[in-house]
N, C-alpha and C positions, 0 to 999 in steps of 0.2 A: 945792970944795964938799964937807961932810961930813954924810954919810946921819944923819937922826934916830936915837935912840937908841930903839931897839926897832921901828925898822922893818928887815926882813930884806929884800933884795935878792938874794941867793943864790937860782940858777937849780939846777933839780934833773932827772935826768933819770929818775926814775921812772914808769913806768907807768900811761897813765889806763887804768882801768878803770871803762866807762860804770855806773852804778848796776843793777842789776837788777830785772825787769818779772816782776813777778809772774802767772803766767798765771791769765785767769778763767775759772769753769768754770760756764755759764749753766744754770736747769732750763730746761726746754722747754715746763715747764708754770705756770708762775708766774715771780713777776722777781725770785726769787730767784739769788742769786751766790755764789760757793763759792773758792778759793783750792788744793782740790784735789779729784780726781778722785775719791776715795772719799767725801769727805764731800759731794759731790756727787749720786753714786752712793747715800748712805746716806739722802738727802734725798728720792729720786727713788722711794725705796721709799713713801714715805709718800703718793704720789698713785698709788700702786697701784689702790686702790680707785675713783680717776678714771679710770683707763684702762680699768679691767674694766667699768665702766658705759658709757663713752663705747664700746665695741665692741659691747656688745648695744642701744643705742641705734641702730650703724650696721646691726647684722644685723635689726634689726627692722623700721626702713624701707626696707632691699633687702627684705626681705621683704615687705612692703605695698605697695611700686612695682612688684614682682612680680604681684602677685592682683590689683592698681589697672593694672596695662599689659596 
């Protein structure tokens, strides 16, 4: 029996190397995703102004469970 022509049957022993996984890099503040750690990081600058609110938001009601207890 004679293999089709242009099918190859030749076994090789080359190396698998599985594809590679790109790591994600999540904000914490929104569901934003990133692919690297700076652009990440340069993203995370931008809810700056979220976090400086959301901290005098928590120091203001310690502070009124304070005078309220």
């Amino acid at each position: 029996m004679e293999a089709e022509e242009g099918l190859d049957l030749s076994l090789s022993l080359r190396q698998y190397s599985p594809p590679r996984v790109q790591p994600v890099f999540a904000c914490g503040y929104c569901p934003a995703k990133f692919r690297s750690p700076q652009a990440l990081g340069g993203h995370q600058k931008a809810h700056k102004l979220q976090r400086d609110l959301h901290r005098r938001a928590m120091a203001l009601s310690s502070a009124a469970a304070g005078l309220l207890g």
